[in-house]
PDBQT receptor file of N, H, CA, C and O in Angstrom, charges set to zero:
ATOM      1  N   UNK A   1       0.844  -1.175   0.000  1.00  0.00    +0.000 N 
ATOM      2  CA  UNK A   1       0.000   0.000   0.000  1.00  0.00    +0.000 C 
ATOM      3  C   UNK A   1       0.895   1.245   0.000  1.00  0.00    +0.000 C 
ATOM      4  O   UNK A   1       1.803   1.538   0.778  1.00  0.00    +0.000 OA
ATOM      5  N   UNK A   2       0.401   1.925  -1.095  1.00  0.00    +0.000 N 
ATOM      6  H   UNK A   2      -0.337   1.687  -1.727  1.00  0.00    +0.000 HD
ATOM      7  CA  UNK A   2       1.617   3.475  -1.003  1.00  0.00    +0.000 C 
ATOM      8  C   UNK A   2       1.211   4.409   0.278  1.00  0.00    +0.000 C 
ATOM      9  O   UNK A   2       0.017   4.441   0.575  1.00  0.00    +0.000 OA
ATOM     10  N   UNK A   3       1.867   4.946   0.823  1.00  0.00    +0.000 N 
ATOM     11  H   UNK A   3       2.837   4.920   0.582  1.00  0.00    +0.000 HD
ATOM     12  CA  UNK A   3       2.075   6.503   1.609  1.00  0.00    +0.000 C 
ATOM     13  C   UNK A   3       0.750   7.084   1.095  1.00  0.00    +0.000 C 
ATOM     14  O   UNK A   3       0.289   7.231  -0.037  1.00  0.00    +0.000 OA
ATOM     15  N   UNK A   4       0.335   7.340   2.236  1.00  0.00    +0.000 N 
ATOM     16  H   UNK A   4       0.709   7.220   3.156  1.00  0.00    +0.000 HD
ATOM     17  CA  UNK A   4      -0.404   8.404   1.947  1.00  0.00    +0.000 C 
ATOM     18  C   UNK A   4       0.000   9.648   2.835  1.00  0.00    +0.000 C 
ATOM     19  O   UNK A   4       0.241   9.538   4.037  1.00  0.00    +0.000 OA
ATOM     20  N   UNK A   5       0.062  11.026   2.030  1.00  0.00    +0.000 N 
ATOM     21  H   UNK A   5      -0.133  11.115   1.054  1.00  0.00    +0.000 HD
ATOM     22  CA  UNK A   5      -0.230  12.111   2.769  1.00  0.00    +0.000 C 
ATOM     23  C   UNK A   5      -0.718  12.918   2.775  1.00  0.00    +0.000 C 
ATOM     24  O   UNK A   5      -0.504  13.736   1.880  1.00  0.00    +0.000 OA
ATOM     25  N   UNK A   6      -1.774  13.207   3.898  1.00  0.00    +0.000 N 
ATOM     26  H   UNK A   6      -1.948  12.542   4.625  1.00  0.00    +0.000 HD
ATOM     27  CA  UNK A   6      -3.161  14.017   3.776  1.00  0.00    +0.000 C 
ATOM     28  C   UNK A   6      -2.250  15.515   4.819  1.00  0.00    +0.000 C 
ATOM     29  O   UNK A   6      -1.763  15.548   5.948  1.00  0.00    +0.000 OA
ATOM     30  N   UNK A   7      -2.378  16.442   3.828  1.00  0.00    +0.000 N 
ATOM     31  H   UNK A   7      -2.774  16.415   2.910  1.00  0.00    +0.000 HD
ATOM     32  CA  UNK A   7      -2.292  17.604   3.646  1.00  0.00    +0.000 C 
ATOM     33  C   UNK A   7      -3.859  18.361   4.686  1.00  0.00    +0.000 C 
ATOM     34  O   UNK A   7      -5.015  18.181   4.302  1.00  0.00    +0.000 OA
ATOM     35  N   UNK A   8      -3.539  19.092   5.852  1.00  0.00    +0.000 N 
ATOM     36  H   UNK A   8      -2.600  19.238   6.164  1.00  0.00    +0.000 HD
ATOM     37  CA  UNK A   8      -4.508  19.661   6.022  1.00  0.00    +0.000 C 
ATOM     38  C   UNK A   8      -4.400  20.785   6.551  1.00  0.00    +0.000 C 
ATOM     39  O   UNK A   8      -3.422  21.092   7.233  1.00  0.00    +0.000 OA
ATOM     40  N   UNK A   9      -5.733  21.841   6.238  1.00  0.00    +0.000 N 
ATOM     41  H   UNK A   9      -6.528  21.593   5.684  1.00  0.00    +0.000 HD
ATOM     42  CA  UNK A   9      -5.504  23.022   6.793  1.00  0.00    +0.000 C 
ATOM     43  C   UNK A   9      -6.170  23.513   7.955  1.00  0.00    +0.000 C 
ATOM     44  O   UNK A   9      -7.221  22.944   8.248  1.00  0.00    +0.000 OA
ATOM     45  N   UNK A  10      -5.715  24.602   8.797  1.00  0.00    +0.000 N 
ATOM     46  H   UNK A  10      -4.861  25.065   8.559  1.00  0.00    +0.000 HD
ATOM     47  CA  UNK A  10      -4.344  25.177   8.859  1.00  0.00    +0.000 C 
ATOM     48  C   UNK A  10      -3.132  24.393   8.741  1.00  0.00    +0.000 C 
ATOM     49  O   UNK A  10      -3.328  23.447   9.505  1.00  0.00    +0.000 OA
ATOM     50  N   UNK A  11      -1.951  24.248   8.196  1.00  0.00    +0.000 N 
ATOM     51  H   UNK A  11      -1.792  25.016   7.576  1.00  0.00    +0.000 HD
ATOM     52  CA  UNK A  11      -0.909  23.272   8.592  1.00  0.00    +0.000 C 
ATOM     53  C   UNK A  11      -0.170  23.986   9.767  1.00  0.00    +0.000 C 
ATOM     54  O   UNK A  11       0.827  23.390  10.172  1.00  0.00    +0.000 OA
ATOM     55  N   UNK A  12      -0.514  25.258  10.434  1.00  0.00    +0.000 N 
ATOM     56  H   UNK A  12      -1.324  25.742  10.105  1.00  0.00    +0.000 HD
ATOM     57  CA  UNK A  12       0.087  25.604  11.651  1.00  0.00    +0.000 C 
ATOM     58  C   UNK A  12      -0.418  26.849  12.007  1.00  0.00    +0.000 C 
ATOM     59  O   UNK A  12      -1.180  27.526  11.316  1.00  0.00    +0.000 OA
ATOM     60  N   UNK A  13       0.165  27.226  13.453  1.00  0.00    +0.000 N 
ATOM     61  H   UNK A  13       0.783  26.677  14.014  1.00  0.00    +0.000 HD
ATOM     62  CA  UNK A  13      -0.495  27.719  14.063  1.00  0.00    +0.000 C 
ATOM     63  C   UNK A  13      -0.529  29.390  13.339  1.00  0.00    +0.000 C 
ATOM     64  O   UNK A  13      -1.413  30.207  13.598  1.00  0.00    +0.000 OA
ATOM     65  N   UNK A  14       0.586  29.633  12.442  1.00  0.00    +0.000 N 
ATOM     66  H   UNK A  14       1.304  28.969  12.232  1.00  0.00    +0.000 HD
ATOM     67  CA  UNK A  14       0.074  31.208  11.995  1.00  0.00    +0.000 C 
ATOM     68  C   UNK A  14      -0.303  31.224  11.157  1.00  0.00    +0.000 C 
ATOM     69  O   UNK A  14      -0.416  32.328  10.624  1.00  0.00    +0.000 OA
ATOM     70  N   UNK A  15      -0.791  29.960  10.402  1.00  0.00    +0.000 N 
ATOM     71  H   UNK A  15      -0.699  29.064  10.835  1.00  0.00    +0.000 HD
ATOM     72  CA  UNK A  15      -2.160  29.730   9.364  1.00  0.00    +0.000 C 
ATOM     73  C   UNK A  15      -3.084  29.966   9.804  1.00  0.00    +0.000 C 
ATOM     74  O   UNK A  15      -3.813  30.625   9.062  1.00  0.00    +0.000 OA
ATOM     75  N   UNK A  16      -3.449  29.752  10.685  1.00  0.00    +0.000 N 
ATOM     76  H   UNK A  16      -2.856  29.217  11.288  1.00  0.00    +0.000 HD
ATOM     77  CA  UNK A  16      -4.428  29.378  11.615  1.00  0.00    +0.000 C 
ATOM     78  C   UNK A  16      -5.077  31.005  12.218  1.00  0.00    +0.000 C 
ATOM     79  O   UNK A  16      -6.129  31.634  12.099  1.00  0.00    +0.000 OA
ATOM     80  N   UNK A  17      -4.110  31.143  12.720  1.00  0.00    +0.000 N 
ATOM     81  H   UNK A  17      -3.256  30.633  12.818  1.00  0.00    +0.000 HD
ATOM     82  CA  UNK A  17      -4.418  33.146  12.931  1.00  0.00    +0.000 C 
ATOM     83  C   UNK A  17      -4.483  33.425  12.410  1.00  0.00    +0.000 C 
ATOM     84  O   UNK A  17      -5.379  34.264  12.321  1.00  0.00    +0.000 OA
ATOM     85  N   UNK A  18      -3.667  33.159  11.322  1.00  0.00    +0.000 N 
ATOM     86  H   UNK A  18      -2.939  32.477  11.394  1.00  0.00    +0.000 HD
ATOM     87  CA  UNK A  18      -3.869  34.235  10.108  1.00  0.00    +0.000 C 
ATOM     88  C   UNK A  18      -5.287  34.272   9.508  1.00  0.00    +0.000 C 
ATOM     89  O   UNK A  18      -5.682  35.438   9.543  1.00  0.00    +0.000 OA
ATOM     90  N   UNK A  19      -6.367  33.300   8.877  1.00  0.00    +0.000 N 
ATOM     91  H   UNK A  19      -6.046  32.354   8.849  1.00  0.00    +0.000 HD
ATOM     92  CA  UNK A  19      -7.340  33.154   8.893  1.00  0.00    +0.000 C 
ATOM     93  C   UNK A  19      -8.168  33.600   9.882  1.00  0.00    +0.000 C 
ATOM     94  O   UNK A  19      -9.159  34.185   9.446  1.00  0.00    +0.000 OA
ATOM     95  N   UNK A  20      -8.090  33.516  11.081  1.00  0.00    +0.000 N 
ATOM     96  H   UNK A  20      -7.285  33.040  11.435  1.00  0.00    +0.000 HD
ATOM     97  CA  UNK A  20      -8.940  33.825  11.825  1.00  0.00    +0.000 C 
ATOM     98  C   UNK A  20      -9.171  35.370  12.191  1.00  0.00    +0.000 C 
ATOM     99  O   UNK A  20     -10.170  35.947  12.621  1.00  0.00    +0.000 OA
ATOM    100  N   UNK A  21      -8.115  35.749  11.922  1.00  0.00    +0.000 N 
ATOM    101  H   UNK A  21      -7.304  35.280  11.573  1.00  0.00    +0.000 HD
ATOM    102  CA  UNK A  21      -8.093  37.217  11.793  1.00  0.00    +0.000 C 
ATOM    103  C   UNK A  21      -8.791  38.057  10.622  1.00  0.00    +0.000 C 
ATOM    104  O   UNK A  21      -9.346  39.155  10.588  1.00  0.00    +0.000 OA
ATOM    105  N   UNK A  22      -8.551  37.175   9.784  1.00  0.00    +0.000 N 
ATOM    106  H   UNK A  22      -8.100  36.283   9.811  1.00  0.00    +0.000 HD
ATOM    107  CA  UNK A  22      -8.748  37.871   7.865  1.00  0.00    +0.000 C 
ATOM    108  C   UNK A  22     -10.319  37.723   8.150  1.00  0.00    +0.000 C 
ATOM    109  O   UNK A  22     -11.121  38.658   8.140  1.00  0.00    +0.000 OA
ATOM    110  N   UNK A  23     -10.667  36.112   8.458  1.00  0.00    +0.000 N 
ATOM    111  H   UNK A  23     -10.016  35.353   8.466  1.00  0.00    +0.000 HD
ATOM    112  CA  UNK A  23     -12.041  36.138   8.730  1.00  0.00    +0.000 C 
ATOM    113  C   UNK A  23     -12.745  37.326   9.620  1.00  0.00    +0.000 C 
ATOM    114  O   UNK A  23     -13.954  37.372   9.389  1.00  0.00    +0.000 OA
ATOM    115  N   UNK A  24     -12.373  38.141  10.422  1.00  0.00    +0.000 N 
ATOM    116  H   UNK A  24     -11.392  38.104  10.610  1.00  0.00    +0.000 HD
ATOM    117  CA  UNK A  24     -12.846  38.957  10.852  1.00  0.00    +0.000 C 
ATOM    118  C   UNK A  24     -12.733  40.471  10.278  1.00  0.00    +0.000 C 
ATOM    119  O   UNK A  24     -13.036  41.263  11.170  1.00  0.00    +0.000 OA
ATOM    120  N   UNK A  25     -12.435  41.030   9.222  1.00  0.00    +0.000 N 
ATOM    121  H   UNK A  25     -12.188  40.387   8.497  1.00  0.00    +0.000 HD
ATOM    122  CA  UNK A  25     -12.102  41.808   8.394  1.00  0.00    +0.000 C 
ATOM    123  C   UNK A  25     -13.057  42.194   7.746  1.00  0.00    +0.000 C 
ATOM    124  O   UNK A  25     -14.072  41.560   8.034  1.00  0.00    +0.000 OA
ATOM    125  N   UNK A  26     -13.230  43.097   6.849  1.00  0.00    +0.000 N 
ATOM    126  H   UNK A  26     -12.405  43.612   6.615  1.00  0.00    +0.000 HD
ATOM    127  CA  UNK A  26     -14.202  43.688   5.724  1.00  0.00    +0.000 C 
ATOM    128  C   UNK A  26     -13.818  43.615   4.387  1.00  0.00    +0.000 C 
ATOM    129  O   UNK A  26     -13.943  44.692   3.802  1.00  0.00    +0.000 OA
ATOM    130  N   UNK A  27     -13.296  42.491   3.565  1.00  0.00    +0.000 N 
ATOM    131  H   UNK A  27     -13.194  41.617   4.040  1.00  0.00    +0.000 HD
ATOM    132  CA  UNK A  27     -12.633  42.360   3.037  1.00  0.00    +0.000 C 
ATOM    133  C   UNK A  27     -13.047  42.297   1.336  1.00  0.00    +0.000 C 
ATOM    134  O   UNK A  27     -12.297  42.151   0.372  1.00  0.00    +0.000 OA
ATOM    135  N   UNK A  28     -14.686  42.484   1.390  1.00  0.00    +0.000 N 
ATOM    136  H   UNK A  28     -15.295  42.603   2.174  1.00  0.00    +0.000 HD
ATOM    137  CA  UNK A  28     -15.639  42.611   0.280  1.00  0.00    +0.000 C 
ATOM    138  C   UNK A  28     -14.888  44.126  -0.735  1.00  0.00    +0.000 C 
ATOM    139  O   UNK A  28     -15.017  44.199  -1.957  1.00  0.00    +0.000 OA
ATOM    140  N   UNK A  29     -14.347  44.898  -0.122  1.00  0.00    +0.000 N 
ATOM    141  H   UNK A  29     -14.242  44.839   0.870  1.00  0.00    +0.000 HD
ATOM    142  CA  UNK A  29     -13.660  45.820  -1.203  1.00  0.00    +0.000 C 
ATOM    143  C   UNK A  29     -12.428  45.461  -1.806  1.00  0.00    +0.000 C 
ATOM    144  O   UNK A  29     -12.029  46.216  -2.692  1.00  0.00    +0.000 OA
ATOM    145  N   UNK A  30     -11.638  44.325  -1.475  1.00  0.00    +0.000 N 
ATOM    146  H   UNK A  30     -11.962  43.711  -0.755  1.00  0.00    +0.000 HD
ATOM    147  CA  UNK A  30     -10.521  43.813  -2.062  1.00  0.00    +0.000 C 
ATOM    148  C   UNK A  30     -10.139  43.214  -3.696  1.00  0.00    +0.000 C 
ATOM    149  O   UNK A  30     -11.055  42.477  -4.061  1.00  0.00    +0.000 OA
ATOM    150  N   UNK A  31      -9.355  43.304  -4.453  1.00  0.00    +0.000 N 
ATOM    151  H   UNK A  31      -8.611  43.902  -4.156  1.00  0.00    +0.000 HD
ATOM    152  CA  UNK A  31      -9.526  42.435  -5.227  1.00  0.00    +0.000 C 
ATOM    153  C   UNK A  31      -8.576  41.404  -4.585  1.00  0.00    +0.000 C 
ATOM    154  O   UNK A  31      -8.146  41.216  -3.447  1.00  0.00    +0.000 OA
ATOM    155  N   UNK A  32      -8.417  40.768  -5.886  1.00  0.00    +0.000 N 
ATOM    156  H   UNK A  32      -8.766  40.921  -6.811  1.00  0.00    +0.000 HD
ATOM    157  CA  UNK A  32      -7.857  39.201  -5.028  1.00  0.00    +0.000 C 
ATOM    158  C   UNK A  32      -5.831  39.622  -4.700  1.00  0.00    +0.000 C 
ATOM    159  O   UNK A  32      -5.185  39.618  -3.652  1.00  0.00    +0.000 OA
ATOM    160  N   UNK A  33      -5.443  39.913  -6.072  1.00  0.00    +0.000 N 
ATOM    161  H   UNK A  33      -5.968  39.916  -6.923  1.00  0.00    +0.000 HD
ATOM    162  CA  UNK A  33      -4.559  41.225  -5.317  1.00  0.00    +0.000 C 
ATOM    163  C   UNK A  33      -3.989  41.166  -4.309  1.00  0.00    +0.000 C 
ATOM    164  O   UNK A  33      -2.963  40.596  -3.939  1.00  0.00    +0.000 OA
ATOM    165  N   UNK A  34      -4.900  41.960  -3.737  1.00  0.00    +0.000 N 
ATOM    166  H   UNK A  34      -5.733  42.422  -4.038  1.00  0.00    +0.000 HD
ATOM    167  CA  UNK A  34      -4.765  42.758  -2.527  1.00  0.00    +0.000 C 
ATOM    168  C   UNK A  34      -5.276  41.824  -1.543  1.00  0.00    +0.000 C 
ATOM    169  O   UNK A  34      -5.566  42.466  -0.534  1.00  0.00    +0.000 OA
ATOM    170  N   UNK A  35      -5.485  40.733  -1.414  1.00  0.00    +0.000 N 
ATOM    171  H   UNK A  35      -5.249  40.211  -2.234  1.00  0.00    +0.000 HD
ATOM    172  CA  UNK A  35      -6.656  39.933  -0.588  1.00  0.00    +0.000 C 
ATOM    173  C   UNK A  35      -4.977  39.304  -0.233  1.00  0.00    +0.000 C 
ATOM    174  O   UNK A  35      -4.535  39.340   0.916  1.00  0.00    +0.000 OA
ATOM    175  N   UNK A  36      -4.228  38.787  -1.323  1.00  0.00    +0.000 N 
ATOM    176  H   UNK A  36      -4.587  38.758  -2.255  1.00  0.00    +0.000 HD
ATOM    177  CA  UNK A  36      -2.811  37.966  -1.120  1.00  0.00    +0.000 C 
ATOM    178  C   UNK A  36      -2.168  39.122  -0.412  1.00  0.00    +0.000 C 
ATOM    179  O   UNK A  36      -1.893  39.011   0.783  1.00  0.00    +0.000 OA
ATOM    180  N   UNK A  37      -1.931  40.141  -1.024  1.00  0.00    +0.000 N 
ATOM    181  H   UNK A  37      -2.154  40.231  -1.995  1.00  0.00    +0.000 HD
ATOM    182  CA  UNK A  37      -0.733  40.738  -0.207  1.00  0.00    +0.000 C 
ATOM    183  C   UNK A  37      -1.558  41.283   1.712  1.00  0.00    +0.000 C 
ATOM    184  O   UNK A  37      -0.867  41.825   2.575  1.00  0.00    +0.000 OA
ATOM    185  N   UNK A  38      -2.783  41.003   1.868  1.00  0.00    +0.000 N 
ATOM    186  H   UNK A  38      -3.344  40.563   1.166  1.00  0.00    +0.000 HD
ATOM    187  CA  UNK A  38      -3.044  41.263   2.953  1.00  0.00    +0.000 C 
ATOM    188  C   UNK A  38      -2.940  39.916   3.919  1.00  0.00    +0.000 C 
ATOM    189  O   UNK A  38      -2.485  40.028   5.057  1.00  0.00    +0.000 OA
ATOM    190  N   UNK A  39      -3.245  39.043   3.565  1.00  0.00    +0.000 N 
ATOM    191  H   UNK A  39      -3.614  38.953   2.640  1.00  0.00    +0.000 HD
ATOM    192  CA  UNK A  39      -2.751  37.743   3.703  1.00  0.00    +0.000 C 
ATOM    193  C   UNK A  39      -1.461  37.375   4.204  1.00  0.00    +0.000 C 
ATOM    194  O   UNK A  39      -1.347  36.737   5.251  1.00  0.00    +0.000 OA
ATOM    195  N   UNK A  40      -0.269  37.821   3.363  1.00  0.00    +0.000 N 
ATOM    196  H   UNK A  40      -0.362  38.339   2.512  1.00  0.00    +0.000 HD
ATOM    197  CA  UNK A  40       1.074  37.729   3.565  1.00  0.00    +0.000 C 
ATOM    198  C   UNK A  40       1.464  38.694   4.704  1.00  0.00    +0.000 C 
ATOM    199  O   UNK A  40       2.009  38.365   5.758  1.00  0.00    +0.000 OA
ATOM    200  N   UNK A  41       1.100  39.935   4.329  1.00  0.00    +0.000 N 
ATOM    201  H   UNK A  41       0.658  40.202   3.473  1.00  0.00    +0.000 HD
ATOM    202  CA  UNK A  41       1.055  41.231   5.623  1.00  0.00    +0.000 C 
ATOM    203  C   UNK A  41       0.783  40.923   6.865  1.00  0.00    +0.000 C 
ATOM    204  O   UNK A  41       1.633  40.914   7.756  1.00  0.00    +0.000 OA
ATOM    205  N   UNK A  42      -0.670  40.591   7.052  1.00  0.00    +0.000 N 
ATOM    206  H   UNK A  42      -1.360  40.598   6.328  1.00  0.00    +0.000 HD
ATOM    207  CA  UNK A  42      -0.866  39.551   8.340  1.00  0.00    +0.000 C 
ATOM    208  C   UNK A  42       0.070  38.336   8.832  1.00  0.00    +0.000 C 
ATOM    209  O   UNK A  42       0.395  38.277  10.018  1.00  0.00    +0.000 OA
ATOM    210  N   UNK A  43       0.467  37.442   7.976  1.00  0.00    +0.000 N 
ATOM    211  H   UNK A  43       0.203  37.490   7.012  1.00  0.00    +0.000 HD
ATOM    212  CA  UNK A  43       0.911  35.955   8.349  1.00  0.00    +0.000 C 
ATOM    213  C   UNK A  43       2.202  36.741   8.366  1.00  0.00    +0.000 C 
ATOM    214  O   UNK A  43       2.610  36.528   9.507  1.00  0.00    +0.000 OA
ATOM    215  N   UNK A  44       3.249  37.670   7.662  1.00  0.00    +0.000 N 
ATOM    216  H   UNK A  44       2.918  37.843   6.734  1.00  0.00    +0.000 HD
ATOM    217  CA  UNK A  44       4.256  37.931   8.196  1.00  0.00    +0.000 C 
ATOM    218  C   UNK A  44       4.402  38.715   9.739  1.00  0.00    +0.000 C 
ATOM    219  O   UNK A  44       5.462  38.924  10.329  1.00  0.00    +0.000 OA
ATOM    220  N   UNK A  45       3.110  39.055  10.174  1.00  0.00    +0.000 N 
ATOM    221  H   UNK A  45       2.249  38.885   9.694  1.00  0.00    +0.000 HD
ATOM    222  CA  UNK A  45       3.384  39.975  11.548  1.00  0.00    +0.000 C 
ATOM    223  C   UNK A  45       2.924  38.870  12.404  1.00  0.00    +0.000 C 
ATOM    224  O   UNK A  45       3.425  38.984  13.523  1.00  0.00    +0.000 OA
ATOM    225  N   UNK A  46       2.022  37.662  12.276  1.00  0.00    +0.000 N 
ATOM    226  H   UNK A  46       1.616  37.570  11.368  1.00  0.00    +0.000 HD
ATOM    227  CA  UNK A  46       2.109  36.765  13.508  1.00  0.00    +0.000 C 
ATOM    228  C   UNK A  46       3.106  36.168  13.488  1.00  0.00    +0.000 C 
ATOM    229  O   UNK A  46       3.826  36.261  14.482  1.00  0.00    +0.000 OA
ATOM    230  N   UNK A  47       3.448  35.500  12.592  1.00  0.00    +0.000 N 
ATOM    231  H   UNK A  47       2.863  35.424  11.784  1.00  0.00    +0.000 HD
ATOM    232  CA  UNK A  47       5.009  34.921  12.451  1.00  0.00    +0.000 C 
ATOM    233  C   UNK A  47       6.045  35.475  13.479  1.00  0.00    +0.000 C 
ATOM    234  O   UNK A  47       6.398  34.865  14.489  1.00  0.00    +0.000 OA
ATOM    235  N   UNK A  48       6.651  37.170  12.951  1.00  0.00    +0.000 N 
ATOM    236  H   UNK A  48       6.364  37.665  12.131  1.00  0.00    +0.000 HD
ATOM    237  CA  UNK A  48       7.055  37.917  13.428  1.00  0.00    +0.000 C 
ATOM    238  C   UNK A  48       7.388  37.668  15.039  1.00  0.00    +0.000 C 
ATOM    239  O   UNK A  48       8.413  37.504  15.701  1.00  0.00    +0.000 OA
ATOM    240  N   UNK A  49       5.831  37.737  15.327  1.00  0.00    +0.000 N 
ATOM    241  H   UNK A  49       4.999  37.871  14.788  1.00  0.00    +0.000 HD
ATOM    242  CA  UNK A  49       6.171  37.863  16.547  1.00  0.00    +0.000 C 
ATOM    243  C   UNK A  49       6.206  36.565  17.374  1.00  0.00    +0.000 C 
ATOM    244  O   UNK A  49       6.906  36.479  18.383  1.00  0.00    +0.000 OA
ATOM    245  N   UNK A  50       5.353  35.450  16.877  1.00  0.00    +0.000 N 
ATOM    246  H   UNK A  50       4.785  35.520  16.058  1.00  0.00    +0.000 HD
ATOM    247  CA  UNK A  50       6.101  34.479  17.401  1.00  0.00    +0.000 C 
ATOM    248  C   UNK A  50       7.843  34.121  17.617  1.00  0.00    +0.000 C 
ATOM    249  O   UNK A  50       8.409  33.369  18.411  1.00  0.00    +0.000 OA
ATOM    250  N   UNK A  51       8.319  34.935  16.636  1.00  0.00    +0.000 N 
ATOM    251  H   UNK A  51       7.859  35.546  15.992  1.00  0.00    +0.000 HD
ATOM    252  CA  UNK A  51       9.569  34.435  16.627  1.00  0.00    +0.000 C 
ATOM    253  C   UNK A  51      10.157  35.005  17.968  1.00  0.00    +0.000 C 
ATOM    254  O   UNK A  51      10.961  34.512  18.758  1.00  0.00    +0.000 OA
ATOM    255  N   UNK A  52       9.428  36.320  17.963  1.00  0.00    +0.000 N 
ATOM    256  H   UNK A  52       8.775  36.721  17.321  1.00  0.00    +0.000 HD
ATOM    257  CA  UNK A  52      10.255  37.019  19.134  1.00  0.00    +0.000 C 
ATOM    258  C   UNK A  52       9.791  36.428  20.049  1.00  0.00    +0.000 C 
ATOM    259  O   UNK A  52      10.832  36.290  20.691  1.00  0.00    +0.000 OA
ATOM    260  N   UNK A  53       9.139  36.015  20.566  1.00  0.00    +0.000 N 
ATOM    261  H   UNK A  53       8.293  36.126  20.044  1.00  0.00    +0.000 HD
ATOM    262  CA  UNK A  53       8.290  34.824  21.740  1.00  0.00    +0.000 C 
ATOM    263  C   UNK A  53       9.538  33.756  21.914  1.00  0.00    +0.000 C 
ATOM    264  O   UNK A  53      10.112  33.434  22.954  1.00  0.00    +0.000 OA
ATOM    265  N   UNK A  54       9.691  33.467  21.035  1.00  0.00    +0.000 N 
ATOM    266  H   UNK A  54       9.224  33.728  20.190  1.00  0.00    +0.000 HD
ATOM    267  CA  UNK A  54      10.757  32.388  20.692  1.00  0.00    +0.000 C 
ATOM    268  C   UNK A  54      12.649  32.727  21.452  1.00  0.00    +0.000 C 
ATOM    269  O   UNK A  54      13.534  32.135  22.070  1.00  0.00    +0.000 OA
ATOM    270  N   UNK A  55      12.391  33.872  20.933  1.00  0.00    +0.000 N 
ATOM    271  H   UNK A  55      11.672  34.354  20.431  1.00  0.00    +0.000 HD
ATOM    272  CA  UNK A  55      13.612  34.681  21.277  1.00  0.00    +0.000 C 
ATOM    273  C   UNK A  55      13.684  35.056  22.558  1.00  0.00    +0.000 C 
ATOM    274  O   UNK A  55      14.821  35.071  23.029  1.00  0.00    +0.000 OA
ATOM    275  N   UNK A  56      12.722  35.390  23.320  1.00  0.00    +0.000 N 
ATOM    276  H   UNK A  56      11.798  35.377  22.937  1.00  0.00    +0.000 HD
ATOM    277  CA  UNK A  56      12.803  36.074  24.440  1.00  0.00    +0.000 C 
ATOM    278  C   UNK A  56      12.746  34.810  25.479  1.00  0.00    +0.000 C 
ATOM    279  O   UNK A  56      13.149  34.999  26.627  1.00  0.00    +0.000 OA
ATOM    280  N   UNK A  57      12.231  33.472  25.079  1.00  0.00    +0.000 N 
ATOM    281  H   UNK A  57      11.904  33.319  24.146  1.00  0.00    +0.000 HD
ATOM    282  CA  UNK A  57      12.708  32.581  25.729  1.00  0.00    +0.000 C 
ATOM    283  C   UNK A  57      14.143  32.326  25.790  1.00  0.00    +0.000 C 
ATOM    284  O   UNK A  57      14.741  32.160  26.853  1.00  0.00    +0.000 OA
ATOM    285  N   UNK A  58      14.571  32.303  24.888  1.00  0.00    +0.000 N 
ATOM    286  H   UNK A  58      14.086  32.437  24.025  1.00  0.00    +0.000 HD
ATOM    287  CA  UNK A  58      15.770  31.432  24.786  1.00  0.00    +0.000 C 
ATOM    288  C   UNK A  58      16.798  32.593  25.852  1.00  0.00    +0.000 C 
ATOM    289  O   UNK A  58      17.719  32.092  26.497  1.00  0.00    +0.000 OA
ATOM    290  N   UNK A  59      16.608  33.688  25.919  1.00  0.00    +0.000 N 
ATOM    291  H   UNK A  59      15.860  34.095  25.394  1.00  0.00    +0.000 HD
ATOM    292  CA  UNK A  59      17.416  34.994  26.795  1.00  0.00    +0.000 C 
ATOM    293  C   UNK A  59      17.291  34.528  28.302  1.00  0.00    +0.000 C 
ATOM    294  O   UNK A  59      18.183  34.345  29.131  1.00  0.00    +0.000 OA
ATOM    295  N   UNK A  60      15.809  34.379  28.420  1.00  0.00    +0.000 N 
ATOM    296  H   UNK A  60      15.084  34.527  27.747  1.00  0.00    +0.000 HD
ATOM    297  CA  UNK A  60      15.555  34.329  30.401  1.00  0.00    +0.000 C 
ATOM    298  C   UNK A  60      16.084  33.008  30.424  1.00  0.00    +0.000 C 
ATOM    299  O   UNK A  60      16.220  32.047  29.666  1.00  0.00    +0.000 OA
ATOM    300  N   UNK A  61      16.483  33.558  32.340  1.00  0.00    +0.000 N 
ATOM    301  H   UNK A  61      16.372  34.338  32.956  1.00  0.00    +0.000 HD
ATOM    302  CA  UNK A  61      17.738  33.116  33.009  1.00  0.00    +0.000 C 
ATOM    303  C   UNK A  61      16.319  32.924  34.027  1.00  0.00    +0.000 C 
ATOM    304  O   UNK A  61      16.433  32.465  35.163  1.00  0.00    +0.000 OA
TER     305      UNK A  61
């Protein structure tokens, strides 16, 4: 029997915000465009700051 791999979404957690955020938006004036680069805009600032989450662990003593 081959591998299977089931692909699902969110595949993580700033997918996951990220959607849940967009879903709360007004986003009926967008074209699609602008729908991606708001998309990316968002998922690059949760990202973002997870990382620093990330970072500020690894510092405390």
């Amino acid at each position: 029997m081959p591998d299977v791999n089931l692909n699902t979404f969110p595949y993580s957690k700033t997918t996951a915000l990220t959607m849940l955020y967009l879903e709360q938006q007004d986003l009926s004036d967008l074209t699609p465009s602008q729908l991606v680069d708001k998309y990316k805009k968002v998922y690059k600032e949760i990202n973002s700051r997870f990382s620093e989450d990330n970072s500020a662990k690894s510092f405390s003593f």
